[in-house]
C-alpha positions as a Python dict, from the first residue, in 0.01 Angstrom:
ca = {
    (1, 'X'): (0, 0, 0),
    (2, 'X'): (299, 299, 40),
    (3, 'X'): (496, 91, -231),
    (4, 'X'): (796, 46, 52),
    (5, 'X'): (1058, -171, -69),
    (6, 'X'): (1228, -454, 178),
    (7, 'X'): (1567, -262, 178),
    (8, 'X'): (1421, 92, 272),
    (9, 'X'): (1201, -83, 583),
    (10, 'X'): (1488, -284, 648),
    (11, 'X'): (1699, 29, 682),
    (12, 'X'): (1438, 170, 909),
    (13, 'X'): (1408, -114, 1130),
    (14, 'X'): (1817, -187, 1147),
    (15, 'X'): (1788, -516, 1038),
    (16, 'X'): (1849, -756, 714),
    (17, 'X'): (1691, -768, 394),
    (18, 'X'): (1620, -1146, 402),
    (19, 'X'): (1510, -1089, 796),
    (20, 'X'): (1223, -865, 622),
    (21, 'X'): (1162, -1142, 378),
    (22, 'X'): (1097, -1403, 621),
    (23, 'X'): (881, -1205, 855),
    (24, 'X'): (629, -1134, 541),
    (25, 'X'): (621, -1490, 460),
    (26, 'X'): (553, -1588, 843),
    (27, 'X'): (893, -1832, 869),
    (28, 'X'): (1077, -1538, 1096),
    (29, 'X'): (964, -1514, 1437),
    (30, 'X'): (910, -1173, 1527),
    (31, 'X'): (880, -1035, 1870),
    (32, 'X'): (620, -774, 2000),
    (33, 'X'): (843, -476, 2057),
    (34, 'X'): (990, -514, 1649),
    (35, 'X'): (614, -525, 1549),
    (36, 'X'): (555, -247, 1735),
    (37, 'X'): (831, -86, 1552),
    (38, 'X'): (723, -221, 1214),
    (39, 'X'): (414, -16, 1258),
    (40, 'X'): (569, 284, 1357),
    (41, 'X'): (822, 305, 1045),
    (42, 'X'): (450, 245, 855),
    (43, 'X'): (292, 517, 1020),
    (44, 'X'): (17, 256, 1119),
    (45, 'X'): (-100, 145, 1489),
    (46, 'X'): (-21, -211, 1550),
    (47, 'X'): (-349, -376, 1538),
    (48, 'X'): (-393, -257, 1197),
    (49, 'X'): (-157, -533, 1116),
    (50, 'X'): (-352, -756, 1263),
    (51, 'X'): (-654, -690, 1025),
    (52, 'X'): (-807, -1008, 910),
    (53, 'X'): (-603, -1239, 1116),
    (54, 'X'): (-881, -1503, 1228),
    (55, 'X'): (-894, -1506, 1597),
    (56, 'X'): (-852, -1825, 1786),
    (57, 'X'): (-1148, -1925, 2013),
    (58, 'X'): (-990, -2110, 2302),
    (59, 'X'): (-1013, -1901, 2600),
    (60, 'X'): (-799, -1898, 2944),
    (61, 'X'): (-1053, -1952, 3274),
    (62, 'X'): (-983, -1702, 3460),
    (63, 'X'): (-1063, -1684, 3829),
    (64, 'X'): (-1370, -1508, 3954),
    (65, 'X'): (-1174, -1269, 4152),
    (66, 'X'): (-1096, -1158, 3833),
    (67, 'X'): (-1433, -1108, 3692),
    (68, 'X'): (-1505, -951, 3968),
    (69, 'X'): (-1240, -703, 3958),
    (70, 'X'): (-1353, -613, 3566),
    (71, 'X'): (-1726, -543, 3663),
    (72, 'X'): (-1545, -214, 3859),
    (73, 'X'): (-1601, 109, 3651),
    (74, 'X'): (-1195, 149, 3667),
    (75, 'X'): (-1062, -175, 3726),
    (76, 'X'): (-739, -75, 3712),
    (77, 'X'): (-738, 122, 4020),
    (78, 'X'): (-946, -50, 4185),
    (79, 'X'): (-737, -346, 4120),
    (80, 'X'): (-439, -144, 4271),
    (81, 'X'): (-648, -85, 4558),
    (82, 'X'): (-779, -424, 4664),
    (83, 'X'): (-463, -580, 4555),
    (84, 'X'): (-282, -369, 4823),
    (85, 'X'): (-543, -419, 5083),
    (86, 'X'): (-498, -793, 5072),
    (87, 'X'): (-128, -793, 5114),
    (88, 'X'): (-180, -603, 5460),
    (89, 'X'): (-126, -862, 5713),
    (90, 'X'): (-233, -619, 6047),
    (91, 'X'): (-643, -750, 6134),
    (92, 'X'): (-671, -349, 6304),
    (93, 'X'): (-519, -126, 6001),
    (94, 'X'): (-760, -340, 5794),
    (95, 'X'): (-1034, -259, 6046),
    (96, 'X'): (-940, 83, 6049),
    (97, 'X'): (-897, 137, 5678),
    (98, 'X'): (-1215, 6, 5611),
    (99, 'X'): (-1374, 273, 5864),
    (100, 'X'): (-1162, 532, 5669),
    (101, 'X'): (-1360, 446, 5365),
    (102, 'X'): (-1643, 405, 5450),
    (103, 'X'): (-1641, 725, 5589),
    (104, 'X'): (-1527, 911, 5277),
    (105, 'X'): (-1834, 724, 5092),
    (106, 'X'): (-2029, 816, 5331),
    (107, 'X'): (-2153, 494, 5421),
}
């Protein structure tokens, strides 16, 4: 689609000619930080070269701490939170960090 030959994205990405070659014919392996770079020297995000790639339907179990953690408007901080809570081994900082909360929420 830009008409880029092998040599000039080869240049860009500091690596062979026949590297290039192998990765478009899927025999290279090719790690996620050079396909991250791949996309940048095409001026593309990475999942555009992922377009049309049939996605495999097997899916990991994961626990239902986990699920539970994802129904949280910003699991990601809440994650942080609850994941730090857990590792507190004192039974009265827990007691009183609770308290703290609650009172903020106003519960």
């Amino acid at each position: 689609m830009l008409r880029l030959s092998q040599r000039t994205l080869a240049g860009a990405l500091g690596i062979s000619v026949e590297r290039v070659r192998q990765y478009e014919s899927g025999e290279g392996q090719i790690s996620v930080v050079q396909l991250c770079e791949i996309a940048d020297a095409l001026d593309v995000k990475p999942e555009f070269l992922f377009a049309g790639v049939p996605r495999r339907r097997t899916k990991i179990d994961k626990s239902p701490m986990i699920d539970f953690l994802d129904s949280f408007p910003n699991a990601t901080e809440d994650y942080t939170l609850v994941r730090s809570y857990m590792r507190i081994k004192d039974a009265k900082m827990k007691w009183l960090i609770i308290a703290i909360v609650e009172a903020i929420a106003g519960d």
